[in-house]
C-alpha positions in Angstrom: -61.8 97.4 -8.4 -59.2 95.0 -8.9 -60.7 92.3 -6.6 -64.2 92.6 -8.4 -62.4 91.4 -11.8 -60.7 89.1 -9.7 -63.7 87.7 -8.6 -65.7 88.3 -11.9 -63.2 86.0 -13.8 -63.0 83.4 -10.9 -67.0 83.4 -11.3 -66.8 82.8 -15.2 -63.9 80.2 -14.9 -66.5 78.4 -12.5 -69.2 78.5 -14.1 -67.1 77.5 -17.5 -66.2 74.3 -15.7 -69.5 73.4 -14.5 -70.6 73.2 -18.2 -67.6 71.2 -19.0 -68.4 69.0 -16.2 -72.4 68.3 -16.5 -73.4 65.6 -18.1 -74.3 66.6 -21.9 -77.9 66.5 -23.0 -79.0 62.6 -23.6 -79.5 62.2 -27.0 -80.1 58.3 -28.1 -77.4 57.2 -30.0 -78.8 57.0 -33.8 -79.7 53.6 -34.3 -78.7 51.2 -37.4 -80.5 50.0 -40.3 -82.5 47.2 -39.5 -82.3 47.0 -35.7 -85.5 47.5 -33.9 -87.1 50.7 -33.4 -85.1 52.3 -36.2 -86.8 53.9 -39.0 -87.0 52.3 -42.5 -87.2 54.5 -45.5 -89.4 52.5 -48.2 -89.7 53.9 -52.4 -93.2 53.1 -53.6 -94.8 53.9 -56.6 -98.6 54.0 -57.6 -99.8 50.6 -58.8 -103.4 49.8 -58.2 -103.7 47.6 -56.7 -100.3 47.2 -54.8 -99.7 50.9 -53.9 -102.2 53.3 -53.8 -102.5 57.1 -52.6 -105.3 58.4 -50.1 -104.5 62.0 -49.3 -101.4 61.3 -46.8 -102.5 57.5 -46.9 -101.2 54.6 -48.4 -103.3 51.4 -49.0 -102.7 48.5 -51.5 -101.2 45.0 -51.3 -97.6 45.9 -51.0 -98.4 48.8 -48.6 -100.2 46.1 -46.6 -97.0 43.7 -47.2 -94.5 45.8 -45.9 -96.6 47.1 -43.1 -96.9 43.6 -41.4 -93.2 42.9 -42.2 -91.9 46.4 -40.4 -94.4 45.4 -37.5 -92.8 42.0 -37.2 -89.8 43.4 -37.1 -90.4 46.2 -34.6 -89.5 48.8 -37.6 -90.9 52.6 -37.8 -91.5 53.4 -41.6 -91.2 56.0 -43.6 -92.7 55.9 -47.1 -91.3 58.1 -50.1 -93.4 58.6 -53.0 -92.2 58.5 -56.3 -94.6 59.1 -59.5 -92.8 56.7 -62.1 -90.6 53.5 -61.6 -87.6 54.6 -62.9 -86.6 57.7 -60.5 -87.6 55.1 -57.5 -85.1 52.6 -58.6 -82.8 55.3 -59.0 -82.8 56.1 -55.8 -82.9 52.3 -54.1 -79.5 52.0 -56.3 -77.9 55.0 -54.6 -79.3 53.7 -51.0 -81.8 57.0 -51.1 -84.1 54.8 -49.6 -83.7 51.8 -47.9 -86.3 49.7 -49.9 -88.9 49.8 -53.0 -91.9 47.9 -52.9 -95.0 48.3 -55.5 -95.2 45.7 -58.0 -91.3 45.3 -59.1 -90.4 42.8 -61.3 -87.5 40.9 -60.7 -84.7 40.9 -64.0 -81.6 39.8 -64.5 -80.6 43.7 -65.4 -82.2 45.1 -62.3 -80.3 42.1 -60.2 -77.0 43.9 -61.8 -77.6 46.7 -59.5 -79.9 45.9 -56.7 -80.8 43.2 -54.5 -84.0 41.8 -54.1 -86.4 40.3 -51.8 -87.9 36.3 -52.2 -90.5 36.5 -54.6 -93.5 38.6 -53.0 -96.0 37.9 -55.8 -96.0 35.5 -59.1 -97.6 38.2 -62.0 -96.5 38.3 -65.8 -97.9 40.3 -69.0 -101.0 40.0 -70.5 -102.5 41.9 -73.4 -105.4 44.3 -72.5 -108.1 44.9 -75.9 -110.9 47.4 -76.0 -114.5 46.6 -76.4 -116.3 47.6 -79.4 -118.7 50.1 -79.0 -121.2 52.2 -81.1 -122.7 49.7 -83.0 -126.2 49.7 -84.0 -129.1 46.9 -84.6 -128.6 47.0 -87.9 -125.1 46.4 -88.0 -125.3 43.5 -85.4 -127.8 41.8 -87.4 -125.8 42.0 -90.2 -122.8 40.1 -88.4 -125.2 37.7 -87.3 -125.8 36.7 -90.9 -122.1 37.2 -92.5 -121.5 34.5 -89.0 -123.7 32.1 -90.4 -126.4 32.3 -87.4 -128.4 33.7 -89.8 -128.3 30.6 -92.3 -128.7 28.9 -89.5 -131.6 30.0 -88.4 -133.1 30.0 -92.5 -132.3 26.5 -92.3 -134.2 25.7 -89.1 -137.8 27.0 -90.7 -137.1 25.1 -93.8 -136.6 21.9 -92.0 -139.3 22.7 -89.4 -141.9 23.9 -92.5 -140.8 20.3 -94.2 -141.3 18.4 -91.0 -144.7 20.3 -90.6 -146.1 19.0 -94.1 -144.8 15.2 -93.0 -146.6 15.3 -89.7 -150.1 17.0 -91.2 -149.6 14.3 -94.0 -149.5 11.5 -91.4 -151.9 12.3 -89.0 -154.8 14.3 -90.7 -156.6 10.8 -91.7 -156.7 10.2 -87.5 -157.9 14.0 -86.4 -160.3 16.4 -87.3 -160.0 17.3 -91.0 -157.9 21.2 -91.0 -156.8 23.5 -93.5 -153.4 23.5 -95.3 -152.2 25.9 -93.2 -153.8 25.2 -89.9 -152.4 21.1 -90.4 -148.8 22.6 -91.3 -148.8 24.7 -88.3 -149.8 22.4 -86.0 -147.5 19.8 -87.5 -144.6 22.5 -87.6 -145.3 23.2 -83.3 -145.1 19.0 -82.6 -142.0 19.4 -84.8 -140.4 22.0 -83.1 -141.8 20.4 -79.6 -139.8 17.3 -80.2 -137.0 18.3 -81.8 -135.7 21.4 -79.9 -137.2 21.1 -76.9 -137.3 16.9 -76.3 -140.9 17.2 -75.6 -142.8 14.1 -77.1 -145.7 14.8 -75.2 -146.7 17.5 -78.0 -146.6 14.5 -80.8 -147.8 11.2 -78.6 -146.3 8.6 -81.5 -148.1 5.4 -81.2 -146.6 3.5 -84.1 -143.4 2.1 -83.5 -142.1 3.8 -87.2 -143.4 7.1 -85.9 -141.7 6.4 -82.6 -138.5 5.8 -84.1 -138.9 8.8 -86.4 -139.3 11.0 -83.4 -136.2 9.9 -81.8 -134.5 10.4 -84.8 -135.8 13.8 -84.9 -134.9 14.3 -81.3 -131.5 13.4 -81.5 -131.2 15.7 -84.8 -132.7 18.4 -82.7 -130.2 18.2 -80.0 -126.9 18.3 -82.3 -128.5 21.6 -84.2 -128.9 23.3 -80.5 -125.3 22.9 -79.8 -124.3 24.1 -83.1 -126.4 27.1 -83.3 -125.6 27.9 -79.8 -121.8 27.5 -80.8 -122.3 29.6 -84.0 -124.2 32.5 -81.6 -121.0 32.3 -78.7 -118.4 32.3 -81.3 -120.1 35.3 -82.9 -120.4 37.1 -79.6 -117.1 36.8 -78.5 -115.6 38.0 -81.8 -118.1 40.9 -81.9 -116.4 41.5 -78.7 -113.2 42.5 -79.5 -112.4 45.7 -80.9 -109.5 45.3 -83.6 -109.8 41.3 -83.7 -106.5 41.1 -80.8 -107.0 37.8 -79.1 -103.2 37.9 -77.6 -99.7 38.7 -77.9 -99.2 37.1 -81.0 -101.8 39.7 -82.5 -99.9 43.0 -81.6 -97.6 42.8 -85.0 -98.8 46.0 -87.0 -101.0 47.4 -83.8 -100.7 50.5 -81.9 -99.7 49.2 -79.1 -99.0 51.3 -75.4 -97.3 50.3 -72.7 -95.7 51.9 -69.1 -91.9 53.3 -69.7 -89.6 51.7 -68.0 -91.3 48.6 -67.4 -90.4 44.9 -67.8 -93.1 44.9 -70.9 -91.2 47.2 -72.7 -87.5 45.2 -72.8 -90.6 42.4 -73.8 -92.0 44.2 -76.5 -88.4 45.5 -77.7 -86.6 41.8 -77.6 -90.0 40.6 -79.8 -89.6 43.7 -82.5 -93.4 44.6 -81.6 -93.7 48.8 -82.2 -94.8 50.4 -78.8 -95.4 54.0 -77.1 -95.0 54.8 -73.7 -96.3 56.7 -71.4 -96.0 57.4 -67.8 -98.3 55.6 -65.7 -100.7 52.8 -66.7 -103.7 55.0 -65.9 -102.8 56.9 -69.1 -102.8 54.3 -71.2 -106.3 53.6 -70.3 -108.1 56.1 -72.2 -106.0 55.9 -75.1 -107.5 52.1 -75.5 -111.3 53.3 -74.8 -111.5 56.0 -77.1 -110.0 54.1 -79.9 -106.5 55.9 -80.1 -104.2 52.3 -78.9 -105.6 48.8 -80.3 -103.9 47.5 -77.2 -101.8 47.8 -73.8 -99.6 45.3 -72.6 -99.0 45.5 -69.0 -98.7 43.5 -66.0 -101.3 40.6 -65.9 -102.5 41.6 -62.5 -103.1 45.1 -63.0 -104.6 44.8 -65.6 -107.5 42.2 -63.9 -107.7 44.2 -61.4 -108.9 47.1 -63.7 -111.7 44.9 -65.6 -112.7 44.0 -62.5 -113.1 47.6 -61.0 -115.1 48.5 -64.6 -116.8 45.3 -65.2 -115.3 44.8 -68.9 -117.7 47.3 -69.8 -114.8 49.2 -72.2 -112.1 46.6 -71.8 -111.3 43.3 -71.9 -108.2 40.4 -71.3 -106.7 39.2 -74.7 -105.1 35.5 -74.6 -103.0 34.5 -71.4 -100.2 35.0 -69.4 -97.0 35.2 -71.0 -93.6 36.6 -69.9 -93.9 35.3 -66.2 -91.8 37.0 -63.6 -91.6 37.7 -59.8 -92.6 40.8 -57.8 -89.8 41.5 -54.9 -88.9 44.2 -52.4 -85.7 45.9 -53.9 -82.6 47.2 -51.6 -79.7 48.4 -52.4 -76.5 45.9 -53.1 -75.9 44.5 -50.1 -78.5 46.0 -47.5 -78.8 44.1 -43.9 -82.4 44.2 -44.9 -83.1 41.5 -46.8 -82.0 38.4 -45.2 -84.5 39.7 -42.5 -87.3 40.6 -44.9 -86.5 37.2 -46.5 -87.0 35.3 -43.2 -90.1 37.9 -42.2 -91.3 36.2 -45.8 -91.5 33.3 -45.0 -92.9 33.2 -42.0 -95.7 35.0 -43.1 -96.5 32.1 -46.1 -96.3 29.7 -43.5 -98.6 31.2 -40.9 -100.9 32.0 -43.2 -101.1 35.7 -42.8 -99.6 36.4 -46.5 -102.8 34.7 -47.6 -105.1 36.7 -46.3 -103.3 39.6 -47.3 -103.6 38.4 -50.8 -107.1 37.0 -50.8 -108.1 41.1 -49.6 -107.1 42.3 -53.0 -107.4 39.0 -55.5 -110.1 37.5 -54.3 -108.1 33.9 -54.2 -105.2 32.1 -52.6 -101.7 32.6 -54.1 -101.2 29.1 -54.0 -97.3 29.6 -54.3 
């Protein structure tokens, strides 16, 4: 009995020291931020077009962005979603994640606490109006006239019924004797031939007075075009706007809506314009096309990129771009990330490839 202990605990002590021994399991060593192969954790945000969500994918311009700059750098990614702006930069600040990239401007507050990229993307702030809608014939014609179209169009048959009686007057000695109102009629058609649509065929002047008088008439012809067309585009483009807002310096006194957190709201608070907030810009929407907001005031590209999904059909662009600023990829202070992201940058503007990224969503070169 005591020799089988003796040799049980000579047989554990053994096998004890083989564990110690062997080799422990390989694991590869964790590897640092930045070098390649290692994972990158990236904050986005939805922002059509720069970040958008398709079940478990991601598509959009920045999506796109960062993808070619963690390929170039032989970087794994990892994307965190975040619903609203704030939270996300939350979390870049207290290195959560590693980056942020959706449309981010860059701001002398946010450069207090974070670092950012080279500019990815030159945007600003534009105002956003809503079409009018609902109203009838009536109340179209009626703008017409109040617009002057209407006079003008009073004072085209008066001066087309008195050119009718000169013309009858003058030439119903040369052509087969007509009625008043057969000679005026015909006389107001050469009129109207010659004056509005440059055709002296319809009149054939033989004198040299009537010749001059038809240029005359031509040349007065022409200048009432261009105003009446003027007078119908100006009308048309006013009867376009909801709430008369033609840009930013129209928003005193308006209900205006805008994204919290967002550089539009330090804009909008630093120019003492009244503002409400709401979570994501694709709130704000319907608010504006049922009436509720006169206006939004968001970022310049977003908001293009939404009238040209709809086709301006309930919305449209008020005035300019004002406010410009600089998309960037955010890190936290300090991160080894963004002299390589930087350099990853601008290589890709000088290759080209950032280009074609951009033309994919806008449609244009960047030119910057």
């Amino acid at each position: 009995m005591h020799r089988l202990r003796r040799t049980l605990l000579l047989a554990v002590v053994a096998a004890v020291a083989l564990v110690l021994a062997a080799p422990a399991a390989v694991t590869p060593p964790a590897r640092a931020v930045g070098e390649p192969g290692g994972t990158i954790t990236v904050g986005i945000k939805p922002l059509d077009p720069f970040v958008q969500k398709q079940g478990d994918h991601y598509t959009g311009f920045s999506i796109e962005l960062w993808d070619e700059i963690a390929r170039r750098n032989s970087w794994k990614t990892e994307y965190s979603w975040h619903d609203q702006l704030s939270p996300l930069l939350d979390d870049v600040q207290t290195s959560q994640v590693d980056a942020a990239i959706a449309g981010i401007s860059i701001t002398r507050d946010r450069e207090q606490v974070l670092d950012f990229s080279y500019p990815m993307f030159n945007a600003g702030l534009q105002v956003m109006a809503g079409r009018a809608s609902g109203a009838n014939w009536t109340d179209e014609l009626r703008g017409f006239v109040v617009a002057g179209v209407g006079r003008y169009l009073l004072a085209l048959i008066v001066v087309l019924l008195l050119a009718g009686n000169v013309v009858w007057l003058a030439s119903r000695r040369r052509e087969p004797p007509r009625g008043y109102l057969a000679g005026v009629g015909l006389g107001m058609y050469k009129a109207a031939g010659v004056g509005l649509a440059g055709d002296f065929g319809v009149g054939e002047p033989e004198r040299p007075l009537a010749r001059f008088a038809a240029v005359v008439w031509a040349i007065v012809g022409v200048c009432f075009v261009s105003l009446f067309t003027a007078a119908v585009t100006t009308q048309l483009t006013v009867q376009s706007i909801q709430s008369g807002i033609t840009g930013v310096q129209d928003l005193s006194g308006r209900y205006v809506v805008t994204v919290q957190g967002t550089s539009a709201t330090r804009y909008l608070a630093e120019h003492a314009i009244a503002y409400r907030t709401v979570n994501t810009i694709e709130e704000a929407y319907p608010l504006l096309d049922n009436g509720t907001a006169d206006a939004i005031v968001f970022d310049a590209p977003v908001l293009q990129h939404r009238v040209t999904l709809t086709g301006g059909r309930a919305e449209l662009l008020a005035g300019g771009i004002f406010a410009h600023e600089d998309y960037g990829i955010a890190f936290p202070t300090g991160s080894v990330l963004r002299k390589k992201v930087n350099t990853t940058l601008l290589d890709m503007r000088a290759d080209g490839s950032y280009d074609r990224i951009y033309e994919h969503y806008f449609g244009a070169a960047s030119g910057s």
